[in-house]
PDB file of N, CA, C and O in Angstrom:
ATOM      1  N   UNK A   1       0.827  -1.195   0.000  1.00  0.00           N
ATOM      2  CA  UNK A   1       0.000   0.000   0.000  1.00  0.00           C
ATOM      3  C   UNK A   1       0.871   1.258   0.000  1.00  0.00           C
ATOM      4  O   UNK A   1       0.602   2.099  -0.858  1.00  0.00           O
ATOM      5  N   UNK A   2       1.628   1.440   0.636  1.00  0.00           N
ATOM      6  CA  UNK A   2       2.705   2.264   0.564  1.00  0.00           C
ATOM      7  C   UNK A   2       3.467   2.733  -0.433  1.00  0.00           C
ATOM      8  O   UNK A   2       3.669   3.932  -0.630  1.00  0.00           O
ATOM      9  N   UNK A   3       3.979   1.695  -1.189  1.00  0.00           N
ATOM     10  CA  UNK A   3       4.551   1.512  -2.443  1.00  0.00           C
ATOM     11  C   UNK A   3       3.648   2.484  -3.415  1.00  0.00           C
ATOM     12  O   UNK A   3       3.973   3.524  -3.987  1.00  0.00           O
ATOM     13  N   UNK A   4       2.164   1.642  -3.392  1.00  0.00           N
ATOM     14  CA  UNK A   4       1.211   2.681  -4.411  1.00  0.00           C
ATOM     15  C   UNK A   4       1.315   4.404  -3.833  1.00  0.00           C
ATOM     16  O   UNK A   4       1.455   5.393  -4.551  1.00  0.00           O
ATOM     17  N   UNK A   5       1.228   4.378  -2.742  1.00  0.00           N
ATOM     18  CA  UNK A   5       1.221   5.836  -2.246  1.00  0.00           C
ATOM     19  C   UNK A   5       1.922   6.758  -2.606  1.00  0.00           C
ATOM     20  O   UNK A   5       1.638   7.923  -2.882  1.00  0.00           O
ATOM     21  N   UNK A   6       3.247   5.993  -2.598  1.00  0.00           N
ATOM     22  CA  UNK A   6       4.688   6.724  -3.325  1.00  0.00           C
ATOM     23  C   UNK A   6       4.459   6.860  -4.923  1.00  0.00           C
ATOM     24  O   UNK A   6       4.262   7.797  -5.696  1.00  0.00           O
ATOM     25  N   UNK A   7       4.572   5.585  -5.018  1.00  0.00           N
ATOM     26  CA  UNK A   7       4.493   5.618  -6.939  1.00  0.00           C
ATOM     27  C   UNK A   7       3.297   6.964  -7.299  1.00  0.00           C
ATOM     28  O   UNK A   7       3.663   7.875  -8.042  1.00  0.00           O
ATOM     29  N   UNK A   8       2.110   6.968  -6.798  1.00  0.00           N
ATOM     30  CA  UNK A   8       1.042   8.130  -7.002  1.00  0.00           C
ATOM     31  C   UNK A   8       1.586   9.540  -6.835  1.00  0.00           C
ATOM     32  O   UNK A   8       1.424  10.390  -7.711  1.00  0.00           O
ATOM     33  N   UNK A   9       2.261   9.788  -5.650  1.00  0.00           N
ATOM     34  CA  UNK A   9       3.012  10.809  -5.548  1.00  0.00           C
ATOM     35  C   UNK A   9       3.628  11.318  -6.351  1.00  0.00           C
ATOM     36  O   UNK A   9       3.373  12.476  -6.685  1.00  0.00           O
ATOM     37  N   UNK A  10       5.026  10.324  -7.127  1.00  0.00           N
ATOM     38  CA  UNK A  10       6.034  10.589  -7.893  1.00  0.00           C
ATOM     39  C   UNK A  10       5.575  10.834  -9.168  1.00  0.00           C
ATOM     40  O   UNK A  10       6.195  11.579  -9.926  1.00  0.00           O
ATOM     41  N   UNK A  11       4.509  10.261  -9.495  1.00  0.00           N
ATOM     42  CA  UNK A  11       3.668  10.501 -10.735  1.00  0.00           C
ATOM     43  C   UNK A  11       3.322  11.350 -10.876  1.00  0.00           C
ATOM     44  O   UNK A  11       3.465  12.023 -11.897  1.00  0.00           O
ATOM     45  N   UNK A  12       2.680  11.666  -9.811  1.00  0.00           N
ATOM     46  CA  UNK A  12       2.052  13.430  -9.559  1.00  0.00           C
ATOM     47  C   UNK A  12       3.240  14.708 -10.073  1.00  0.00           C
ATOM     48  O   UNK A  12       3.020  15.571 -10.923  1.00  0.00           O
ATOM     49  N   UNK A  13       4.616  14.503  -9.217  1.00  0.00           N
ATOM     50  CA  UNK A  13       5.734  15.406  -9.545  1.00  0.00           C
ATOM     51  C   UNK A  13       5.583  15.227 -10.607  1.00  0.00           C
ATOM     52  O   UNK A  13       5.019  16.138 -11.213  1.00  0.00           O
ATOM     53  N   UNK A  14       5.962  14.076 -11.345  1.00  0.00           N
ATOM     54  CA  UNK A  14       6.522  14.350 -12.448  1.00  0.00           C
ATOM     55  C   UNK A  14       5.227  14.364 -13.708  1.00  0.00           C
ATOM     56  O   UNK A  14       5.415  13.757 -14.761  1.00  0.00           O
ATOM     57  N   UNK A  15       4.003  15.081 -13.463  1.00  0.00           N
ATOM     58  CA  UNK A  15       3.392  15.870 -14.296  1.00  0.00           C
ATOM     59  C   UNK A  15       3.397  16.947 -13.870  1.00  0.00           C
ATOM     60  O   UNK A  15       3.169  17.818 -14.710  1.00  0.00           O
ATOM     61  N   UNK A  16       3.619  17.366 -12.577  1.00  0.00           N
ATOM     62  CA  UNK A  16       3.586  18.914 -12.375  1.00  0.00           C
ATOM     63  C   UNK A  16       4.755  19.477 -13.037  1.00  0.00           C
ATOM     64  O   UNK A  16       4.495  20.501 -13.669  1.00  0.00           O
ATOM     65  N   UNK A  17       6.053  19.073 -13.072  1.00  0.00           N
ATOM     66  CA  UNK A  17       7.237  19.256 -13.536  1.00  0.00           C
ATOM     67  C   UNK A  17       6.692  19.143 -15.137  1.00  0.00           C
ATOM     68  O   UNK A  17       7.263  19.781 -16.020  1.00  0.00           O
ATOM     69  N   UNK A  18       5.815  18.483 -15.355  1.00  0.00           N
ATOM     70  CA  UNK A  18       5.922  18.488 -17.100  1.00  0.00           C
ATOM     71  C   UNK A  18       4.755  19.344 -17.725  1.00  0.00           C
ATOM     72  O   UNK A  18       4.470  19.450 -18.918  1.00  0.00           O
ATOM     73  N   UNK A  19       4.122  19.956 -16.585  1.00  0.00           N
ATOM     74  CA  UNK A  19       3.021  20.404 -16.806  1.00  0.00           C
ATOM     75  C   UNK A  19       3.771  22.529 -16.832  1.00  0.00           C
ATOM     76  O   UNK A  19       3.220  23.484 -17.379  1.00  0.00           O
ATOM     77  N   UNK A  20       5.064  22.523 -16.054  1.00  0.00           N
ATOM     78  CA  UNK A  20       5.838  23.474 -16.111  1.00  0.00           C
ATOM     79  C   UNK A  20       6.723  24.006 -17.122  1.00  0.00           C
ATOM     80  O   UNK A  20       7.201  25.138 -17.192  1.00  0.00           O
ATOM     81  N   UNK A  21       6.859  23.082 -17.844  1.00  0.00           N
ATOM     82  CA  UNK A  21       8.283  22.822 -18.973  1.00  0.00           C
ATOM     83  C   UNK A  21       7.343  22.849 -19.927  1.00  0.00           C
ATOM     84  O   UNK A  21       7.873  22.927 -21.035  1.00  0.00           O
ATOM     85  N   UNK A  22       5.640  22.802 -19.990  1.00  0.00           N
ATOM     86  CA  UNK A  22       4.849  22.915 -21.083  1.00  0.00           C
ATOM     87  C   UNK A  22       4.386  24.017 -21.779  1.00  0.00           C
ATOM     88  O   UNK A  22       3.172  24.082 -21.974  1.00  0.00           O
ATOM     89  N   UNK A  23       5.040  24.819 -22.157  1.00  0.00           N
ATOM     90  CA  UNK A  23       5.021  26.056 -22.266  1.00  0.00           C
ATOM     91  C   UNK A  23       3.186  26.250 -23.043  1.00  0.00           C
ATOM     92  O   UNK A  23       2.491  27.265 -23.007  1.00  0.00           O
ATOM     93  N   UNK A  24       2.928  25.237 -23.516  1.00  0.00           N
ATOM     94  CA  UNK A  24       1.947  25.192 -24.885  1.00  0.00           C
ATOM     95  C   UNK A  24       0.856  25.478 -24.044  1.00  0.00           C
ATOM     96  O   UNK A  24       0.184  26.494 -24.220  1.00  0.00           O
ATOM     97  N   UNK A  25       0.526  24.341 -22.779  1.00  0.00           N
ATOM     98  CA  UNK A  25      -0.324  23.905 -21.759  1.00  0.00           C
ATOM     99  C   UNK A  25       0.007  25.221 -20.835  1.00  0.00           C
ATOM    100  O   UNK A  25      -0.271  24.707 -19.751  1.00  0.00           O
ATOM    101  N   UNK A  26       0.419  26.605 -20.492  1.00  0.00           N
ATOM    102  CA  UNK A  26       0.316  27.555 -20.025  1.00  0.00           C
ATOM    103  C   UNK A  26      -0.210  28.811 -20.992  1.00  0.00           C
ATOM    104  O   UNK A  26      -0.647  29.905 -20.633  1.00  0.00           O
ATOM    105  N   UNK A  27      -0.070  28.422 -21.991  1.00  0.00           N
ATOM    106  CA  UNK A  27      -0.614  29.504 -22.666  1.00  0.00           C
ATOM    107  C   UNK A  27      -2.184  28.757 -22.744  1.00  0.00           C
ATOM    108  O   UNK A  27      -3.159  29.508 -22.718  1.00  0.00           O
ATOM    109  N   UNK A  28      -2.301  27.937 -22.797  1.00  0.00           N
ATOM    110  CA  UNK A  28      -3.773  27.209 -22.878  1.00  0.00           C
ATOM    111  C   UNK A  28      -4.751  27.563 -21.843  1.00  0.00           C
ATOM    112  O   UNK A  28      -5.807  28.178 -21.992  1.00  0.00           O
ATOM    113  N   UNK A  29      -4.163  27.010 -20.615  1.00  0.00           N
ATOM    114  CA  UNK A  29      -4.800  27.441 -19.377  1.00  0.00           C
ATOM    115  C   UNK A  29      -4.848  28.557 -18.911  1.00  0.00           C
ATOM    116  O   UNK A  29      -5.719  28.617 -18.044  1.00  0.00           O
ATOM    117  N   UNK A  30      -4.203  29.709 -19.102  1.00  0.00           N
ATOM    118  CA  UNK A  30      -4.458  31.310 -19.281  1.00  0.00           C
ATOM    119  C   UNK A  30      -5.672  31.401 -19.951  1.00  0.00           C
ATOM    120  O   UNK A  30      -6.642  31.846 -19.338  1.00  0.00           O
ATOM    121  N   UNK A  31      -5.790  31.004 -21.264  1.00  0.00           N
ATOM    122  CA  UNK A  31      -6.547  31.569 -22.153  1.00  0.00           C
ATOM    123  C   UNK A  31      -7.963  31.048 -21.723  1.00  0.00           C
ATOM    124  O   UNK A  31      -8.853  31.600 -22.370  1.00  0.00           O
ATOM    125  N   UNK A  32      -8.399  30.154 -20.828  1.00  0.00           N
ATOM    126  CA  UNK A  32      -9.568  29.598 -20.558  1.00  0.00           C
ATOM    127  C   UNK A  32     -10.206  30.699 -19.222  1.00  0.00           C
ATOM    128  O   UNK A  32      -9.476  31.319 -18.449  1.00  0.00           O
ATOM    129  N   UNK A  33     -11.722  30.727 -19.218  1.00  0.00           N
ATOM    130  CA  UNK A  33     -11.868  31.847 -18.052  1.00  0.00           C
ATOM    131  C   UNK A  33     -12.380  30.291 -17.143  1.00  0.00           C
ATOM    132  O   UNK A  33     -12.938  29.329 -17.672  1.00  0.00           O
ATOM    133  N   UNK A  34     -12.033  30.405 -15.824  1.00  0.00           N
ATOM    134  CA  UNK A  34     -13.029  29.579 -14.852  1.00  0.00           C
ATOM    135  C   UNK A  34     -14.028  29.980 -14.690  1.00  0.00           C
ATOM    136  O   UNK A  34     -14.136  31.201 -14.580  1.00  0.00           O
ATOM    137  N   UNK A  35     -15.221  29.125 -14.602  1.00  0.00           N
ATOM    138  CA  UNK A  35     -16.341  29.466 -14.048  1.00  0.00           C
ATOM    139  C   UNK A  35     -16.180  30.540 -12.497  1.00  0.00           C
ATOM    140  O   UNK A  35     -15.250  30.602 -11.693  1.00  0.00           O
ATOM    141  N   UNK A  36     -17.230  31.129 -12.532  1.00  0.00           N
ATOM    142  CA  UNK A  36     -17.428  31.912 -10.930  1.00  0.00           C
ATOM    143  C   UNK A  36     -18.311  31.172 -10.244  1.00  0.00           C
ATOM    144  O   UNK A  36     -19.481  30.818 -10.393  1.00  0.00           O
ATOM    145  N   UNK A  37     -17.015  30.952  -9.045  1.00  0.00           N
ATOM    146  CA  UNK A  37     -17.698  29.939  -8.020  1.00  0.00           C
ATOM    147  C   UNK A  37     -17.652  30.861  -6.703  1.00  0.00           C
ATOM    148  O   UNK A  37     -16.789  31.740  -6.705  1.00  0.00           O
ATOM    149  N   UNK A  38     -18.273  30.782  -5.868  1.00  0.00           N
ATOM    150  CA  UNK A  38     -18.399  31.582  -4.706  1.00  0.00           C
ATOM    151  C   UNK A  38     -17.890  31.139  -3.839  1.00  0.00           C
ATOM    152  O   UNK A  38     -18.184  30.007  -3.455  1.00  0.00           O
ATOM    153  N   UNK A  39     -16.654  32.129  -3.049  1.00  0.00           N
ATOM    154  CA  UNK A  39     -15.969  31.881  -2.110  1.00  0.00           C
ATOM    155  C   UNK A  39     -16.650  31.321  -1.100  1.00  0.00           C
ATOM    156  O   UNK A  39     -17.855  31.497  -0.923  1.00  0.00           O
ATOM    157  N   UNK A  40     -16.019  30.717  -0.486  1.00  0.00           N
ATOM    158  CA  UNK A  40     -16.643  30.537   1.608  1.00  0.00           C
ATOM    159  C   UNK A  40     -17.285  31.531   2.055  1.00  0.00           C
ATOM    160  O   UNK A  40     -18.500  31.728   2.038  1.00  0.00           O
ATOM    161  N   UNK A  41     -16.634  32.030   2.375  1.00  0.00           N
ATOM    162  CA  UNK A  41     -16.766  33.767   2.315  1.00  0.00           C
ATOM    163  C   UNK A  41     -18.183  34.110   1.639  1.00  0.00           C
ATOM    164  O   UNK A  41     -19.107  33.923   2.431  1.00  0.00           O
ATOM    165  N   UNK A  42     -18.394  34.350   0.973  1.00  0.00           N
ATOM    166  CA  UNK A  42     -19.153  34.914  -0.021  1.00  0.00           C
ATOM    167  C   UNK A  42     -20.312  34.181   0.408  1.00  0.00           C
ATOM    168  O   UNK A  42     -21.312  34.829   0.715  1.00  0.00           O
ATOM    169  N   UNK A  43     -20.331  32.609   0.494  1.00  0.00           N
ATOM    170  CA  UNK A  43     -21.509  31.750   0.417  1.00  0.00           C
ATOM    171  C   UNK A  43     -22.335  32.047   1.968  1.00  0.00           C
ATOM    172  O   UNK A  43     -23.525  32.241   2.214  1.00  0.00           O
ATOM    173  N   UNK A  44     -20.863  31.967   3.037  1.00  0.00           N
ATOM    174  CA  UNK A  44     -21.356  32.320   4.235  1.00  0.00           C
ATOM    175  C   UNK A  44     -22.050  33.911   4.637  1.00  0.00           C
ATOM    176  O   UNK A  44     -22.939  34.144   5.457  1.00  0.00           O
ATOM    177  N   UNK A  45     -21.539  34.575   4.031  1.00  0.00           N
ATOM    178  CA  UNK A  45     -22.008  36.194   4.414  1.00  0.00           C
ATOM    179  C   UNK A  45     -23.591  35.930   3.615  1.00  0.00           C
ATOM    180  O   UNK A  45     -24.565  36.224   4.307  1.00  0.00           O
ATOM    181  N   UNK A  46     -23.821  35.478   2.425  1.00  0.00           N
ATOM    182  CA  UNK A  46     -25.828  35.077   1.532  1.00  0.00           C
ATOM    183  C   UNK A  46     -26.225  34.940   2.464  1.00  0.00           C
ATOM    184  O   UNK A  46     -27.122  35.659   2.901  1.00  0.00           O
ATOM    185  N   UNK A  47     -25.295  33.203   3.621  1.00  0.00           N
ATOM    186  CA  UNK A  47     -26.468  32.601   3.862  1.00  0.00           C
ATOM    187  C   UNK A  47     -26.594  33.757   5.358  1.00  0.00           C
ATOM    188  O   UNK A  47     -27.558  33.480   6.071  1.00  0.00           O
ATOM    189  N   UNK A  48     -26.059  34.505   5.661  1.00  0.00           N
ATOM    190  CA  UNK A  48     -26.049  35.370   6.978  1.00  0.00           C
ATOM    191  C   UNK A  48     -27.316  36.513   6.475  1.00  0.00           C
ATOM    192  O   UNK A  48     -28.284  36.445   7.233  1.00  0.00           O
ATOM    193  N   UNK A  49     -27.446  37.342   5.560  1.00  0.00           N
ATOM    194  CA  UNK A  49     -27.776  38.147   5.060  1.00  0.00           C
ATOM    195  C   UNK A  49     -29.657  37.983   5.005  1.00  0.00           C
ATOM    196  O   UNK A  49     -30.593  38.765   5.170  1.00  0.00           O
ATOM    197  N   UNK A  50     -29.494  36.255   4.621  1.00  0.00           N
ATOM    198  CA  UNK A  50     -30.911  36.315   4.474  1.00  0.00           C
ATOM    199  C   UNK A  50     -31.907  35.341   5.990  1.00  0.00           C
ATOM    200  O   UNK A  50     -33.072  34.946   5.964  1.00  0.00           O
ATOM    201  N   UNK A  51     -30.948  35.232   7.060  1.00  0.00           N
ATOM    202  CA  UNK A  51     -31.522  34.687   7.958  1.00  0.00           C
ATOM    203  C   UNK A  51     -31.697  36.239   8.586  1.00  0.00           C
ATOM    204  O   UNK A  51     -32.677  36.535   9.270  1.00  0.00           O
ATOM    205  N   UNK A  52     -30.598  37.216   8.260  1.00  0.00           N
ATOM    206  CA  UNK A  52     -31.373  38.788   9.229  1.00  0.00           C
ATOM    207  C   UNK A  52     -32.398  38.964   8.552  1.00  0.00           C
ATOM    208  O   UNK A  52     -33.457  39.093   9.167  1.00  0.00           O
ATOM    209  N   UNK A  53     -32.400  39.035   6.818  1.00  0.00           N
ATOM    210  CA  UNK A  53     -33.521  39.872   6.787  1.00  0.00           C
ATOM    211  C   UNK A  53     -35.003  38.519   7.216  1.00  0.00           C
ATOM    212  O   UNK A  53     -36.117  39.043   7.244  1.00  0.00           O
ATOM    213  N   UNK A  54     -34.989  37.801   7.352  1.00  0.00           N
ATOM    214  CA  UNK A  54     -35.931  36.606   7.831  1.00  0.00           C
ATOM    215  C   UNK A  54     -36.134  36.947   9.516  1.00  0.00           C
ATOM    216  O   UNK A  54     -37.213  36.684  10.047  1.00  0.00           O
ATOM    217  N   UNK A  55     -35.034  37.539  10.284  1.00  0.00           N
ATOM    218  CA  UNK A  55     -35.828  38.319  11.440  1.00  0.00           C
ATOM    219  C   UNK A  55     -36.134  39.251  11.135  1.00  0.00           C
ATOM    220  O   UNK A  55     -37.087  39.597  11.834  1.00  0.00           O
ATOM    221  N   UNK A  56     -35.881  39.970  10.427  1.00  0.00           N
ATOM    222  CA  UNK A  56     -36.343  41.364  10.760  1.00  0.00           C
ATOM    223  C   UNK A  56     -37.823  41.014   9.880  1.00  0.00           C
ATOM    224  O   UNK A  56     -38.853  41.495  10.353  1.00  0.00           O
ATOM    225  N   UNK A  57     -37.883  40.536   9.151  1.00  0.00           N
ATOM    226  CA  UNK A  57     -39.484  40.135   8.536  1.00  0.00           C
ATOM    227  C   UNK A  57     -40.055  39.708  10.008  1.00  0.00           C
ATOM    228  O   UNK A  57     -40.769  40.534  10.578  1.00  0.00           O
ATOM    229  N   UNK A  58     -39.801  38.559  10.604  1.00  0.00           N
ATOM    230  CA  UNK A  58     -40.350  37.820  12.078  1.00  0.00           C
ATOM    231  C   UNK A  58     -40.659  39.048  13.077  1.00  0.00           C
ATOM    232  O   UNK A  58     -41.816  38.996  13.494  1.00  0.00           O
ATOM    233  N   UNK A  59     -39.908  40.143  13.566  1.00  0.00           N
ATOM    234  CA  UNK A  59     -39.956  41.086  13.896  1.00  0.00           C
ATOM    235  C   UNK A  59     -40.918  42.361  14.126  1.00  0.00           C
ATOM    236  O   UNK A  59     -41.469  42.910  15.081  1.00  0.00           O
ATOM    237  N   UNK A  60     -40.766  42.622  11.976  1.00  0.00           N
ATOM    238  CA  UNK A  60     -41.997  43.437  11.570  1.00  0.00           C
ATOM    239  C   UNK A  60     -43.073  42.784  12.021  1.00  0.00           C
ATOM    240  O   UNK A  60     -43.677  43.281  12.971  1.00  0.00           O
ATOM    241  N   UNK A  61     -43.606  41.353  11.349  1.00  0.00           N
ATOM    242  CA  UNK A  61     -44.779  41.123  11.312  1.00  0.00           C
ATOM    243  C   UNK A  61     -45.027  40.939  13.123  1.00  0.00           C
ATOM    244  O   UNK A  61     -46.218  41.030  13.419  1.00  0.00           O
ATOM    245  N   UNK A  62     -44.388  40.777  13.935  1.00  0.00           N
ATOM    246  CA  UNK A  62     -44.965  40.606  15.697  1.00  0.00           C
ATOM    247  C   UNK A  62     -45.206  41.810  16.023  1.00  0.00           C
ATOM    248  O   UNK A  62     -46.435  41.857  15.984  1.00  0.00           O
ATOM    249  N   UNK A  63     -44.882  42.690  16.282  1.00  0.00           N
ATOM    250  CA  UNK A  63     -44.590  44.328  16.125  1.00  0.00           C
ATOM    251  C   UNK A  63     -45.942  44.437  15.681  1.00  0.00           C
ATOM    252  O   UNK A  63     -46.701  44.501  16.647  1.00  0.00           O
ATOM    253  N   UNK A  64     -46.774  44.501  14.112  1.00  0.00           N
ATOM    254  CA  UNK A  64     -47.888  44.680  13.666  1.00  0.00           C
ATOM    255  C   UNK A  64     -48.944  43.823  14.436  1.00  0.00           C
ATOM    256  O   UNK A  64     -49.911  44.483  14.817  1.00  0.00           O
ATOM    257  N   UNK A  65     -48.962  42.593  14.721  1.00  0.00           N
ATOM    258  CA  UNK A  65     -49.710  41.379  15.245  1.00  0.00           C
ATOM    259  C   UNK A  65     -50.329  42.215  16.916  1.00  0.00           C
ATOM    260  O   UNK A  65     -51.445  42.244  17.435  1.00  0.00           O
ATOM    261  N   UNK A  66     -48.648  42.946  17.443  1.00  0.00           N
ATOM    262  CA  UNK A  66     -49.533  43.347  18.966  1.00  0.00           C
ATOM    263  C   UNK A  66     -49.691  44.882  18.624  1.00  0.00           C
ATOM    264  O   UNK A  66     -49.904  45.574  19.620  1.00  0.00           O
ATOM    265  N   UNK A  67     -49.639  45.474  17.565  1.00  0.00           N
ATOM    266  CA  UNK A  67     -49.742  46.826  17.842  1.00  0.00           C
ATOM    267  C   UNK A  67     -48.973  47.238  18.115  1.00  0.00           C
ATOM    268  O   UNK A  67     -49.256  48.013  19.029  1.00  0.00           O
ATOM    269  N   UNK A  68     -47.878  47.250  17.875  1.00  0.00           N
ATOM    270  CA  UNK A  68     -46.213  48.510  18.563  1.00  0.00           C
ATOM    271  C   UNK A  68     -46.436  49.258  17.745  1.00  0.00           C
ATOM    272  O   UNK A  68     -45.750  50.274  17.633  1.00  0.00           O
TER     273      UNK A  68
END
C-alpha cells in the first residue's frame, strides 16, 4: 500500500514538472476563463444576510400582530 502511495506521488511530480516545462499547456490554461464559483466567504455572508432579513421580517410582522 505504501509503495502505491509513493508511486502516485512521484507521478504526480513528475506531471507537475511536465506540466511546467509545457510552455503550450500555459498559454492554454491562461486563455480559458473559470467558471465563478463563490468563495466561503461569499456563500457564508448570503447565507447570513438572508436569515437577518428573515428576522427582521419575524420582527416586523410581531410588532404589527400586537400593535407597537
Amino acid at each position: 500500500m505504501y509503495k502505491t502511495q509513493k508511486n502516485d506521488s512521484f507521478s504526480a511530480l513528475i506531471m507537475g514538472m511536465g506540466k511546467i516545462l509545457d510552455v503550450n499547456y500555459i498559454r492554454i490554461s491562461k486563455l480559458k476563463k473559470s467558471p465563478r464559483v463563490k468563495t466561503d466567504y461569499e456563500a457564508v455572508k448570503s447565507d447570513w444576510e438572508e436569515v437577518g432579513g428573515d428576522i427582521e421580517h419575524g420582527i416586523t410582522e410581531y410588532k404589527e400582530r400586537i400593535g407597537c
